[in-house]
C-alpha positions in Angstrom: 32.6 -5.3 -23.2 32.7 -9.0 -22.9 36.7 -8.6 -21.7 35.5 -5.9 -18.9 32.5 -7.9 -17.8 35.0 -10.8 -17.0 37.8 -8.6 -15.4 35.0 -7.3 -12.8 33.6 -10.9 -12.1 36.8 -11.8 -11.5 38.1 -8.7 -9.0 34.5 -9.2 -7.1 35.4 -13.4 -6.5 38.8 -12.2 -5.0 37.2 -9.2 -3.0 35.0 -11.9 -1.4 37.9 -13.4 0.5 39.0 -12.8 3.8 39.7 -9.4 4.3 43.5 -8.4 4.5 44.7 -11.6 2.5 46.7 -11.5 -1.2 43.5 -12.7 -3.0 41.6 -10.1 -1.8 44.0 -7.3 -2.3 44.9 -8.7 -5.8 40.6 -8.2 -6.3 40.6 -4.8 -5.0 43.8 -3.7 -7.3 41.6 -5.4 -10.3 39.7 -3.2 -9.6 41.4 -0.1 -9.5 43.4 -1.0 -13.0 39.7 -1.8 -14.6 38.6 1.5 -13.5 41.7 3.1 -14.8 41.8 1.1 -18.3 37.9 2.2 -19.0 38.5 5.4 -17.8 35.6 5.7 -15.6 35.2 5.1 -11.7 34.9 2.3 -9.6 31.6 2.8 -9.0 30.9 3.2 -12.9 32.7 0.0 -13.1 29.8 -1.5 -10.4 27.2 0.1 -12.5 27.7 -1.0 -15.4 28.7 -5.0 -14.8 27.1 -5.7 -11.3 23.8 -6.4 -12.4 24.9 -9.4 -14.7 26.7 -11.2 -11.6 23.8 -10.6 -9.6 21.9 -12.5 -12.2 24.2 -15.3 -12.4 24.8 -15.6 -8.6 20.8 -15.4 -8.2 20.2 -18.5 -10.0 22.6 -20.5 -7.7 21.0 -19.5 -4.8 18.9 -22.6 -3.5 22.0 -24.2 -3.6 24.2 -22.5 -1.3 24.9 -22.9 2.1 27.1 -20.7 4.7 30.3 -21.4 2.9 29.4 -21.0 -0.5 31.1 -18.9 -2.4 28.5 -17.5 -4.5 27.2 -16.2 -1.1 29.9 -14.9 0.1 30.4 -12.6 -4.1 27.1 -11.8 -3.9 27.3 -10.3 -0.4 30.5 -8.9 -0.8 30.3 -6.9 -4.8 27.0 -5.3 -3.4 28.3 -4.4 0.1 31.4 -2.9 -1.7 29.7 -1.5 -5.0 27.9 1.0 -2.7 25.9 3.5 -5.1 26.8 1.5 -8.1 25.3 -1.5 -6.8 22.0 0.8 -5.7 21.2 0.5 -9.1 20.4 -2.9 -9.5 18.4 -3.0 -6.3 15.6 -4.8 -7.6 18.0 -8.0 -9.2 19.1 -8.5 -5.5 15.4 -8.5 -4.0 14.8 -12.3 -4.7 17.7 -13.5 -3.1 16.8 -11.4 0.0 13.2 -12.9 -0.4 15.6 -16.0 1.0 15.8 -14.3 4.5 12.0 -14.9 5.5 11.8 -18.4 3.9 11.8 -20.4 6.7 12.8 -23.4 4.0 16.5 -21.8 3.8 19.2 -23.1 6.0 19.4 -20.3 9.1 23.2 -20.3 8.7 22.4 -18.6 5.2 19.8 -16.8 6.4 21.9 -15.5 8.9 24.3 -14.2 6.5 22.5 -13.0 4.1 20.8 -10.6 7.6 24.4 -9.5 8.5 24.8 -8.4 4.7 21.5 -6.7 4.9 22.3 -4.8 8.0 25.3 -3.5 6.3 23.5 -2.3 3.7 20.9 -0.1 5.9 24.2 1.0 7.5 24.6 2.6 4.1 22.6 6.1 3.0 22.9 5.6 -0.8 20.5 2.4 0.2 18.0 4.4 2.2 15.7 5.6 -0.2 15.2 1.9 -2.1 14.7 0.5 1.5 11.6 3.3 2.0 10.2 2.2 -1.3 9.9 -1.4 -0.1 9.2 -1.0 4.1 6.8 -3.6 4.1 8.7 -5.8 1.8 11.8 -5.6 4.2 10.7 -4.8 7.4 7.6 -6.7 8.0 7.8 -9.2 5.5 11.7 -10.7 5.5 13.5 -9.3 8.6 10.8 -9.1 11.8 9.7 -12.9 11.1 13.8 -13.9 11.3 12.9 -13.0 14.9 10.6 -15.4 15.8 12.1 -17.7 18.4 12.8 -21.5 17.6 15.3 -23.5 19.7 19.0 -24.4 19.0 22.0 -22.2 18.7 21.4 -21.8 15.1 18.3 -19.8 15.4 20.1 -18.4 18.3 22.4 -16.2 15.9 19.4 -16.0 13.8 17.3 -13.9 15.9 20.6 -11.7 16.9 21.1 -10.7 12.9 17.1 -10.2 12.9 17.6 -7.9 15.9 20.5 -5.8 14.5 18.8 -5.5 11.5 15.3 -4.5 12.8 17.6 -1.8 14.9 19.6 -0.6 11.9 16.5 0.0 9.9 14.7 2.0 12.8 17.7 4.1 13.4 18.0 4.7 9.7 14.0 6.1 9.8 13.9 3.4 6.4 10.2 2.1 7.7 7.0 4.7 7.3 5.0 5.1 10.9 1.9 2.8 9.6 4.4 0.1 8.2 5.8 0.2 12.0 2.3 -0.1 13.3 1.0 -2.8 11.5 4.0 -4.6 12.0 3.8 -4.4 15.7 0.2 -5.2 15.6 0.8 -8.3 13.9 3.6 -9.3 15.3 3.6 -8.3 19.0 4.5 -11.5 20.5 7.6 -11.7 18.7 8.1 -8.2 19.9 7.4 -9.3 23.3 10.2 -12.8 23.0 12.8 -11.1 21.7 12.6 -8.3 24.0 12.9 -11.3 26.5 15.7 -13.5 24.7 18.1 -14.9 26.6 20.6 -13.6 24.7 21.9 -10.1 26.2 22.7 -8.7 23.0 19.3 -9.4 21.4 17.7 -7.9 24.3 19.6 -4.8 24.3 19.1 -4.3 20.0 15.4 -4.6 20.7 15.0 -2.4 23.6 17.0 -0.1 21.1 15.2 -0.7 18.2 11.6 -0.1 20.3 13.2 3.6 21.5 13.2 4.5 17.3 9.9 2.5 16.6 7.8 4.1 19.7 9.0 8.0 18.2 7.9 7.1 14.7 4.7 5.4 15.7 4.1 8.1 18.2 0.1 9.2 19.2 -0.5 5.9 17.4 -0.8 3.0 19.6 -4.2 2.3 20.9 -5.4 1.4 24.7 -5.1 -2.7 24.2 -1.5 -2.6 22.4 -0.7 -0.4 24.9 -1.9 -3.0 27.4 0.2 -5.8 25.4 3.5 -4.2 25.5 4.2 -2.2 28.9 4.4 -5.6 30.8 7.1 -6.5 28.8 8.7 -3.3 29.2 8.5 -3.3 33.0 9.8 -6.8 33.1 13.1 -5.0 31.3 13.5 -2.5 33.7 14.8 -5.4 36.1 16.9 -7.1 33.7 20.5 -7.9 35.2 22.3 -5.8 32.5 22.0 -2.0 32.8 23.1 -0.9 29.3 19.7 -2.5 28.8 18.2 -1.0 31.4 18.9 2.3 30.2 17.8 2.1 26.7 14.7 0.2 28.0 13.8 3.4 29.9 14.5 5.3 26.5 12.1 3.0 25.1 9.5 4.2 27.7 10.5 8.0 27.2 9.0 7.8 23.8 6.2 5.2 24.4 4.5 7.6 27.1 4.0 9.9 24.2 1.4 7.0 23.2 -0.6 7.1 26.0 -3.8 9.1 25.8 -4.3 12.1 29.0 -5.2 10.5 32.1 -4.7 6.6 31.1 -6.6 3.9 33.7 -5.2 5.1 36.7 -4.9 1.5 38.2 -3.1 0.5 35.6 -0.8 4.0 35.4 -0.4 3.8 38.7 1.2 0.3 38.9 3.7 1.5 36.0 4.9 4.6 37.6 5.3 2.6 41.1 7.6 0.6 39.3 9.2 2.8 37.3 10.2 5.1 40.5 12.0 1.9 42.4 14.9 2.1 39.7 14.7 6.4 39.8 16.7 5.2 43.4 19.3 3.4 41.2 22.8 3.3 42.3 23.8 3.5 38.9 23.8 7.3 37.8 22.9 6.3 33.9 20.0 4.1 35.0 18.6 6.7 37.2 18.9 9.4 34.7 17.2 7.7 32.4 14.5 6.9 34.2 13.9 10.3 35.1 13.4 11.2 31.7 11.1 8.2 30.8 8.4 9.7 34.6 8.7 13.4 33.2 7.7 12.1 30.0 5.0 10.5 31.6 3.8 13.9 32.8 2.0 15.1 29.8 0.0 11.4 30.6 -1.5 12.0 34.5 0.5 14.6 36.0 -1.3 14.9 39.4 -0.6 11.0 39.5 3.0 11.8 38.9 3.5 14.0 41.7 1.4 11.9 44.2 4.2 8.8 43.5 6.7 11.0 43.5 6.0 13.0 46.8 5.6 9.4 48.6 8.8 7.7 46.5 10.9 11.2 47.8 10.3 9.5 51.7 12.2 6.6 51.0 14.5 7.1 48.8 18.4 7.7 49.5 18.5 10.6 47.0 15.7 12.9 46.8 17.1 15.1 43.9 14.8 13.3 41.2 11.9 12.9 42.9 12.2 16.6 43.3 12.8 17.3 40.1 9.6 15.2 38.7 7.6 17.0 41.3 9.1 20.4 40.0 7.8 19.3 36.5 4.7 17.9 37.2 
């Protein structure tokens, strides 16, 4: 009814205040009373009345910037309506269009990323996300990536990056959507990988761990050629956390490689890769064991030549053993 449609408008405007305060408490009891007085569930309640506030927040949309309200509803009823809101997927896909319109104000963009990271956080989402992997992945969040200066785009690029991560990890993007994306967008692969943001760097070397397993056997000689620089140039960064999943990152792109890859150029990766197998930090060093045995399966004599000449200088033997053992 008319009287119902209104009582839910209502309890999702107070549920998009701050957390923890009397207006949004009072929304959430709103709630719970419409439920009771229809005699259905809360998400029954979302099903049935979401989809006209979606409609009527939609067409306010150009207009809003990070403090508008509407925003903040239309984030906050789907992000709480769960399944219910699943429903009316499809009303919320032109206002996520906004994301990859470089014409938006990034504050709202960047919003709008955190609220679509929340969602991929959510499995009743999954399956509408699979449907529309190009849409999403390729098409809205990687570009949100690109670098541009100020501190704006800053925060910008970390949403992008915690998004492009949550939607890997959720295996929501098919293998050949994650190829063609890296194919065509490899260089903002490569800067965000390189941000100077920590955080950003460590979501990506993340994210590339899940996108290197689903693109596995996949990745031909020259993008191979394009990304392992970047890769290496990780393995030195000054944080180890990222160090770690960087080597992770490696662990599954070896399984790329095709038998006996340019041995100059294999060579010159595994040289590197053994410096930090000598790591002081027990993590980093496990790691990259894991990332050279994977690279086994790729030019296992090789292996075992770096590794008997990296066991004479460095302090702990143990791993180099154990590579040799393997290869």
């Amino acid at each position: 009814s008319s009287l119902a449609g209104d009582a839910y408008n209502a309890s999702a405007r107070l549920g998009a205040l701050a957390d923890g305060t009397a207006f949004n408490q009072q929304g959430e009891q709103l709630m719970g009373l419409l439920a009771a007085a229809l005699d259905i569930s809360e998400e029954e309640v979302v099903r049935h009345h979401c989809g006209n506030l979606i409609s009527q927040l939609a067409q306010t949309a150009n207009s809003w910037d990070a403090n508008s309200l509407d925003l903040k509803v239309f984030c906050s009823a789907i992000n709480r309506g769960r399944a219910g809101a699943v429903a009316h997927a499809e009303a919320c896909i032109p206002v996520m269009l906004r994301i990859g319109n470089p014409e938006v104000d990034p504050e709202v963009r960047a919003n709008l990323l955190v609220f679509l990271r929340g969602l991929y956080e959510q499995p009743v989402w999954h399956e509408f996300f699979r449907s529309n992997d190009a849409q999403f992945f390729a098409n809205i969040v990687m570009p949100a990536c690109a670098w541009k200066p100020g501190r704006v785009h800053a925060v910008l690029r970390k949403a992008g990056a915690s998004v492009l991560n949550a939607a890997l990890s959720a295996d929501t993007v098919s293998k050949d959507v994650c190829l063609q994306t890296l194919l065509e967008h490899s260089g903002v692969w490569a800067s965000t990988l390189d941000d100077e943001d920590a955080d950003v760097r460590f979501l990506l070397a993340k994210a590339s761990t899940h996108w290197f397993k689903t693109i596995k056997g996949m990745i031909d000689y020259e993008l191979i050629r394009k990304i392992y620089p970047e890769l290496m140039k990780r393995m030195d960064d000054s944080n180890d956390a990222i160090r770690v999943e960087t080597a992770g990152a490696w662990e599954q792109f070896f399984q790329s490689f095709p038998p006996s890859f340019d041995p100059g150029q294999m060579e010159w990766i595994l040289r590197g890769l053994f410096v930090h197998l000598d790591d002081s930090d027990l993590k980093v060093a496990t790691a990259v064991q894991n990332c050279i045995l994977a690279a086994c399966d790729v030019d296992p004599v090789l292996v075992e030549s770096v590794a008997l000449e990296a066991k004479e200088k460095h302090r702990t033997t143990a791993r180099c053993q154990n590579v040799i053992d393997v290869a």
